[in-house]
GUDOVO-157982 format. One record per atom (N, C-alpha, C, O): residue number from 1; residue in one letter; chain; atom name; x, y, z. Coordinates in Angstrom, 1 decimal. Example, Ala and Ser with C-alpha at 12.3 -4.5 7.8 and 13.67 -1.06 7.14 Angstrom:
REM residues 2
   num   residuo   cadena   atomo        X        Y        Z
     1         A        A       N     13.2     -5.7      7.8
     1         A        A      CA     12.3     -4.5      7.8
     1         A        A       C     13.2     -3.3      7.8
     1         A        A       O     14.2     -3.3      8.5
     2         S        A       N     12.8     -2.2      7.1
     2         S        A      CA     13.7     -1.1      7.1
     2         S        A       C     12.9      0.0      7.9
     2         S        A       O     13.4      1.1      8.0
REM end
This chain:
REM residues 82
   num   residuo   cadena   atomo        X        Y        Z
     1         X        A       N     -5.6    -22.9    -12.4
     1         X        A      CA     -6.0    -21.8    -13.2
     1         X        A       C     -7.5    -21.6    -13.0
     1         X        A       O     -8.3    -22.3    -13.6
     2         X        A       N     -7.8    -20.7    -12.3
     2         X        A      CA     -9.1    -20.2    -12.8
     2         X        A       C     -9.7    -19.9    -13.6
     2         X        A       O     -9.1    -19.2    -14.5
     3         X        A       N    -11.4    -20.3    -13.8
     3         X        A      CA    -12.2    -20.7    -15.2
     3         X        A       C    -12.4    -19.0    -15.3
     3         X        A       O    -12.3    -18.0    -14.6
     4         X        A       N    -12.5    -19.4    -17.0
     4         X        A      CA    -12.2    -18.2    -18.2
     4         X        A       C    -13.4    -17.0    -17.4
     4         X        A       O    -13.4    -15.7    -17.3
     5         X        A       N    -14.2    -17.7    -17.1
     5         X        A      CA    -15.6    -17.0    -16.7
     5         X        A       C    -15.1    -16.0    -15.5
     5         X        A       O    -14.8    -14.8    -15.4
     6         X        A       N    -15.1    -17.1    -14.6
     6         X        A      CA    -14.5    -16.1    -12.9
     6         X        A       C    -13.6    -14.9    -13.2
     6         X        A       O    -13.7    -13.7    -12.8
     7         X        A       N    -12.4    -15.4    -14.4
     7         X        A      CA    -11.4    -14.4    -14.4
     7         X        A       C    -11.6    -13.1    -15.1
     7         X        A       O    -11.0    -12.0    -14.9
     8         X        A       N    -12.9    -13.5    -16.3
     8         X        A      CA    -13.5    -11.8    -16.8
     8         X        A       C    -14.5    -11.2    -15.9
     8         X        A       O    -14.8    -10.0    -16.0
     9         X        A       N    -15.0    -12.3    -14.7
     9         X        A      CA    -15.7    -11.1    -13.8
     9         X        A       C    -15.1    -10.4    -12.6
     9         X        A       O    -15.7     -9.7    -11.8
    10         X        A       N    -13.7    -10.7    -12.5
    10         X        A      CA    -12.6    -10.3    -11.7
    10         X        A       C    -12.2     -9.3    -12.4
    10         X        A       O    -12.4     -8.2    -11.8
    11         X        A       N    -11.6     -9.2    -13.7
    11         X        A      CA    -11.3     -8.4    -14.6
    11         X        A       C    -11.9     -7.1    -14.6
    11         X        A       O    -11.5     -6.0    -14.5
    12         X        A       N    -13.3     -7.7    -14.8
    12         X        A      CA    -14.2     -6.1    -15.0
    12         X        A       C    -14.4     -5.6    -13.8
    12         X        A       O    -14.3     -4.4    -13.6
    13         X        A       N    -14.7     -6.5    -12.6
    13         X        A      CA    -15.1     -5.6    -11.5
    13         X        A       C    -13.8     -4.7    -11.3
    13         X        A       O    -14.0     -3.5    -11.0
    14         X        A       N    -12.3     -5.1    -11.3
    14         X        A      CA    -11.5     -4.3    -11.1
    14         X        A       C    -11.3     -3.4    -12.2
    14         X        A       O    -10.3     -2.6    -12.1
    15         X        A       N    -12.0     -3.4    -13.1
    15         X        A      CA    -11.3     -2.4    -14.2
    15         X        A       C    -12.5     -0.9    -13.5
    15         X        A       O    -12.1      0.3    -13.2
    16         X        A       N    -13.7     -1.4    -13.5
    16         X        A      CA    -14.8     -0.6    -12.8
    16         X        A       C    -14.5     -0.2    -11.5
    16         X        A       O    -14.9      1.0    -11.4
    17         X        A       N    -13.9     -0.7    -10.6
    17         X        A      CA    -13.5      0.0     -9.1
    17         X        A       C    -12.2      1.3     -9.6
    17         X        A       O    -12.2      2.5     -9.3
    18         X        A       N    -11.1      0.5    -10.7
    18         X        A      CA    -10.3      1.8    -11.3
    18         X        A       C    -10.7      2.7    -11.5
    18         X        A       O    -10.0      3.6    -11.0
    19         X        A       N    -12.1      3.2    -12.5
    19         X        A      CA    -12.4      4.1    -13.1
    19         X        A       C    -12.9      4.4    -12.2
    19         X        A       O    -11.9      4.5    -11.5
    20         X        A       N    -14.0      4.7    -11.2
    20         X        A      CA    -14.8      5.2    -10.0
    20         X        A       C    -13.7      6.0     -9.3
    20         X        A       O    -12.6      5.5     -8.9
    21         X        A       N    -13.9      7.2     -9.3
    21         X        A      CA    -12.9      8.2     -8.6
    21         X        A       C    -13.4      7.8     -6.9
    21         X        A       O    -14.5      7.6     -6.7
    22         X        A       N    -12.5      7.8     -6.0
    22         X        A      CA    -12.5      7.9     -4.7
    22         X        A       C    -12.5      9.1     -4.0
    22         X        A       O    -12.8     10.2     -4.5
    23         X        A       N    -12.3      8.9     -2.8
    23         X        A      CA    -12.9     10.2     -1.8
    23         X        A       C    -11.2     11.0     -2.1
    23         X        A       O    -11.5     12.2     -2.4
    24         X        A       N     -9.8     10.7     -2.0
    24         X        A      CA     -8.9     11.4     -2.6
    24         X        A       C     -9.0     12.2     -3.4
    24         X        A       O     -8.7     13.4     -3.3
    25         X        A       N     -9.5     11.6     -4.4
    25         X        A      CA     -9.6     12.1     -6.0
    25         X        A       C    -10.7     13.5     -5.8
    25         X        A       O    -10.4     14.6     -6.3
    26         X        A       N    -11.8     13.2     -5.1
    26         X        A      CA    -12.5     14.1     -4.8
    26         X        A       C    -12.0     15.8     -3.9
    26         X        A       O    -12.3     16.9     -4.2
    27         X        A       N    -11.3     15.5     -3.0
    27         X        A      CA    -10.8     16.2     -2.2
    27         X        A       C     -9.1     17.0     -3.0
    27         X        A       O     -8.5     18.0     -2.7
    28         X        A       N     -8.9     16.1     -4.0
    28         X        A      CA     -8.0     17.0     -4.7
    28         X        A       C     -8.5     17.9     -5.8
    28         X        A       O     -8.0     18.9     -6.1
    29         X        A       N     -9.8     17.4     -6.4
    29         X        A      CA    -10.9     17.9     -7.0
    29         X        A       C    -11.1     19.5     -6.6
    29         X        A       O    -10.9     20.5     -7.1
    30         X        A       N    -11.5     19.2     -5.7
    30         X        A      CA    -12.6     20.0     -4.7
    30         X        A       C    -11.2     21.7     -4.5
    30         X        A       O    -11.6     22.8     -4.9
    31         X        A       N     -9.4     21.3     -3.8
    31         X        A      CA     -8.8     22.0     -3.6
    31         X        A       C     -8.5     22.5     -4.5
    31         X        A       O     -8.7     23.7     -4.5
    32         X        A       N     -7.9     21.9     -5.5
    32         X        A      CA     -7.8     22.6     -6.7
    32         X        A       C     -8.6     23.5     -7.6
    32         X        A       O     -7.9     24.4     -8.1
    33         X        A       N    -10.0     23.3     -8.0
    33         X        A      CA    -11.1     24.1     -7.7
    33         X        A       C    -11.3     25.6     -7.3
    33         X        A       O    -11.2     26.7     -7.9
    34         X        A       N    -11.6     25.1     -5.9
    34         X        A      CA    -11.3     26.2     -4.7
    34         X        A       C    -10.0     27.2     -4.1
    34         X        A       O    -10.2     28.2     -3.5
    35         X        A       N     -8.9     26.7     -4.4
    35         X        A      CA     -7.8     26.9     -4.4
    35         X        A       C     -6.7     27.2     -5.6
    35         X        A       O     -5.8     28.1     -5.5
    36         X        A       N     -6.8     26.5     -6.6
    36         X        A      CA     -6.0     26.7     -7.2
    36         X        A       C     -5.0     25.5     -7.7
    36         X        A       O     -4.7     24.6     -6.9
    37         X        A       N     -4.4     25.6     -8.9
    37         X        A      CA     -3.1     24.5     -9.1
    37         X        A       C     -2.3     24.5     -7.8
    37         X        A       O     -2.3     23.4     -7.2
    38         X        A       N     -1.6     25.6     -7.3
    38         X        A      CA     -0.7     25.1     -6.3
    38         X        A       C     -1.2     24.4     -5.3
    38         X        A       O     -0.3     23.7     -4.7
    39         X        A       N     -2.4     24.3     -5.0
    39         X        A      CA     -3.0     24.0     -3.6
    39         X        A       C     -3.3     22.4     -4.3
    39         X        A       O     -3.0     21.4     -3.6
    40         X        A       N     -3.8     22.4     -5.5
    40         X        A      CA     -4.3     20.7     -5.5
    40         X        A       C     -2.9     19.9     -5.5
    40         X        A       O     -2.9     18.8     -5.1
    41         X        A       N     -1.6     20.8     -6.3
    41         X        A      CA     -0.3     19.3     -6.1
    41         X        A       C      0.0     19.7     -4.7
    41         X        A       O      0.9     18.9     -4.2
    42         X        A       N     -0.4     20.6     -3.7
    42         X        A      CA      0.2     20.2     -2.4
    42         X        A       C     -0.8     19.0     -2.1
    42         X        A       O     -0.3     18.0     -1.6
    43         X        A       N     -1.5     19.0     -2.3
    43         X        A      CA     -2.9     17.8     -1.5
    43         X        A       C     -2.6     16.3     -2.2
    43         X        A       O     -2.6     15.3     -1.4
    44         X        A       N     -2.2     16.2     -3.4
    44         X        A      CA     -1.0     15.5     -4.2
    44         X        A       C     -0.4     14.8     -3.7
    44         X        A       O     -0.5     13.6     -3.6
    45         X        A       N      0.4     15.8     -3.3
    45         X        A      CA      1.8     15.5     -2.3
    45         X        A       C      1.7     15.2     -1.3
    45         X        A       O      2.5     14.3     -1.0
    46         X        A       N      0.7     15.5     -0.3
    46         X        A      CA      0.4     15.4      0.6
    46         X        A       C      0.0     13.5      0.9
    46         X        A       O      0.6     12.6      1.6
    47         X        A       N     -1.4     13.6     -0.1
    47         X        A      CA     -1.5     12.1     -0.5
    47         X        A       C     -1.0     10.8     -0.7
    47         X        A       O     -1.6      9.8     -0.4
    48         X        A       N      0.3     11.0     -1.5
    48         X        A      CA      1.3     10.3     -1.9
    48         X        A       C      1.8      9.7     -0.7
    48         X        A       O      1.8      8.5     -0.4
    49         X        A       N      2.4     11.1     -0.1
    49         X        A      CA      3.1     10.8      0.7
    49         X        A       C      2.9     10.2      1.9
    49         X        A       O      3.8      9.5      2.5
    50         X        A       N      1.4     10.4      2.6
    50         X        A      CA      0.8      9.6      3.4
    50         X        A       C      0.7      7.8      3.0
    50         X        A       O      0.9      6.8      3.6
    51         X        A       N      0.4      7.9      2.1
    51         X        A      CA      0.4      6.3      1.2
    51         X        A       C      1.4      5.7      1.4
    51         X        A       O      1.4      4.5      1.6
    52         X        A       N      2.8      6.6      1.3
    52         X        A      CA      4.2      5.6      0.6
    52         X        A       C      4.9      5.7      2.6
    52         X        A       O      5.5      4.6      3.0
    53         X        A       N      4.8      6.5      3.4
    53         X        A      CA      5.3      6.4      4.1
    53         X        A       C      4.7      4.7      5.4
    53         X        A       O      5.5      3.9      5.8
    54         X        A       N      3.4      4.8      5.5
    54         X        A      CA      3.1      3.3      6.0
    54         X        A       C      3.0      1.9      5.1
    54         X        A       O      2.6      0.8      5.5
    55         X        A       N      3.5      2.1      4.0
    55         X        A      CA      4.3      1.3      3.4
    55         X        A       C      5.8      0.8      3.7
    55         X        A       O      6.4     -0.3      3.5
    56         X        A       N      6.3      1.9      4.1
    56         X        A      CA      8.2      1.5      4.3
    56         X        A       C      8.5      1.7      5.4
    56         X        A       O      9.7      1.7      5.8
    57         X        A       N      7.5      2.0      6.1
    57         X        A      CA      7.2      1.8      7.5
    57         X        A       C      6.9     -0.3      7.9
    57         X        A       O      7.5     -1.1      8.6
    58         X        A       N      6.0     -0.4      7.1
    58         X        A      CA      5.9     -1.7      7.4
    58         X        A       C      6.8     -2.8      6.6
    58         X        A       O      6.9     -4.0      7.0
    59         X        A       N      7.4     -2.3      5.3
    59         X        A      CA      8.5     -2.8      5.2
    59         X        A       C     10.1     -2.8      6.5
    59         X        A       O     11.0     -3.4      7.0
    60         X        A       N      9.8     -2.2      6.5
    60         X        A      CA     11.2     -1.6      7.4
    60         X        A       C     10.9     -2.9      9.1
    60         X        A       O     11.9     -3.3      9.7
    61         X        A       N      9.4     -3.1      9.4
    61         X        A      CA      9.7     -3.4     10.5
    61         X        A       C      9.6     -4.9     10.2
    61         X        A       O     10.3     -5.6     10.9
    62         X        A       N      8.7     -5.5      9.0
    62         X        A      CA      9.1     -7.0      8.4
    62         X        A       C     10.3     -7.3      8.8
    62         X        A       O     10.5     -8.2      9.6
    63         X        A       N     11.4     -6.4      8.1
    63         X        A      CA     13.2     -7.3      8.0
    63         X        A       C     13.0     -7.1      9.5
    63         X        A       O     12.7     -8.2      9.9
    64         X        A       N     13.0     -6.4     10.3
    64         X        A      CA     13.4     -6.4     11.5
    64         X        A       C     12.6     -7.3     12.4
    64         X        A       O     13.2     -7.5     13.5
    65         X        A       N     11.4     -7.9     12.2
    65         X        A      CA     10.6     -9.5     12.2
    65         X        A       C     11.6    -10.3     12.0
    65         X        A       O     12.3    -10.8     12.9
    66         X        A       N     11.8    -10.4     10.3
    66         X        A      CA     13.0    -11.6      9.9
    66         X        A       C     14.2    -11.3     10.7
    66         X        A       O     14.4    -12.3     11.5
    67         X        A       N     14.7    -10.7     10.8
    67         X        A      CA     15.8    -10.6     11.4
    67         X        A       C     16.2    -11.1     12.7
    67         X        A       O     17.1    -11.9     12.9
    68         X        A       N     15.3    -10.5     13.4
    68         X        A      CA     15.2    -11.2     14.4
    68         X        A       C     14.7    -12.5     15.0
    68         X        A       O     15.1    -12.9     16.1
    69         X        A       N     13.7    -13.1     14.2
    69         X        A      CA     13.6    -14.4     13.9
    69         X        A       C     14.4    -14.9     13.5
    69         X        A       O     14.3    -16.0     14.1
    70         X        A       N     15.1    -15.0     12.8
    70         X        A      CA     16.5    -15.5     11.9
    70         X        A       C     17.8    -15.8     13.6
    70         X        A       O     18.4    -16.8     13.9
    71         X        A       N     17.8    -14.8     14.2
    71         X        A      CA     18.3    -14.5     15.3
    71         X        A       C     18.1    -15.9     16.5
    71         X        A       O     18.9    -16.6     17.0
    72         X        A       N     16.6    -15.7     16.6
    72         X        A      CA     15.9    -16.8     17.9
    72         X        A       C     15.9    -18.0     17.5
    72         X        A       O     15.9    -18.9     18.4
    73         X        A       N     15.9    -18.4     15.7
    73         X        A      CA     15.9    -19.8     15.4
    73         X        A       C     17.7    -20.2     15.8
    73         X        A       O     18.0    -21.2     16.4
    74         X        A       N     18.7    -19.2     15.4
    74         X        A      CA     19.8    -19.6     15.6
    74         X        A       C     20.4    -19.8     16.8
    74         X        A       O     21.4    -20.4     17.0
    75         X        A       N     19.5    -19.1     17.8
    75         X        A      CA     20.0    -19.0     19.3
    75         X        A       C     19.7    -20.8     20.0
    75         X        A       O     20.4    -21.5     20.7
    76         X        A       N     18.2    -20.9     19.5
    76         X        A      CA     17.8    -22.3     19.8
    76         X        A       C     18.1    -23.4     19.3
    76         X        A       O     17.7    -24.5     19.8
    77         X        A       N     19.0    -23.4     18.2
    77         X        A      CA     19.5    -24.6     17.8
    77         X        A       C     20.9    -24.9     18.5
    77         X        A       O     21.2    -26.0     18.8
    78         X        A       N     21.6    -23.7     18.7
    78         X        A      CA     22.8    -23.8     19.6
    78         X        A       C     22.4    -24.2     21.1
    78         X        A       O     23.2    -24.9     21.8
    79         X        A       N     21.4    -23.8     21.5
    79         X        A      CA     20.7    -24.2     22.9
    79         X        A       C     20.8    -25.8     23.0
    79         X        A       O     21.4    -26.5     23.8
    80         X        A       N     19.8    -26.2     21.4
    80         X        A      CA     19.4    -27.5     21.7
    80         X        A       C     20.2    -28.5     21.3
    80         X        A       O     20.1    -29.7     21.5
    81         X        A       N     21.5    -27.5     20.2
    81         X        A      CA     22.8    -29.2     20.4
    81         X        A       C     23.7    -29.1     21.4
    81         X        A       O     24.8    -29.7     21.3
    82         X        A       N     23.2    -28.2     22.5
    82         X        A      CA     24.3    -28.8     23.5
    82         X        A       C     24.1    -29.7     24.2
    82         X        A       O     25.1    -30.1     24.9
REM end
């Protein structure tokens, strides 16, 4: 367990990077603004969706890592009790 100290300055620094809007936040700022409600949930959307898709992208090729590892461990044990 990490001392009480380290963990409140872990704490705050991450509570402080939460609140600090990023360059996203800015740019949906900015369209919405300039553009309008419809234009900032497309930028939104847009956002999201760049985020969530190389996520299940790298999910997706993990199992197919395990899998196929799962695969080569079983090929070589048959190899090596013959």
């Amino acid at each position: 367990m990490p001392a009480l100290n380290d963990l409140l300055l872990f704490t705050s620094a991450a509570f402080i990077m939460n609140l600090s809007p990023g360059p996203s936040n800015f740019y949906v700022m900015a369209r919405t603004l300039s553009q309008g409600t419809s234009a900032g949930l497309a930028a939104v959307l847009g956002l999201a969706t760049g985020s969530l898709l190389p996520s299940l992208q790298t999910k997706s090729c993990r199992q197919t890592v395990a899998d196929k590892t799962a695969t080569l461990i079983r090929t070589n044990q048959r190899i090596r009790s013959k």
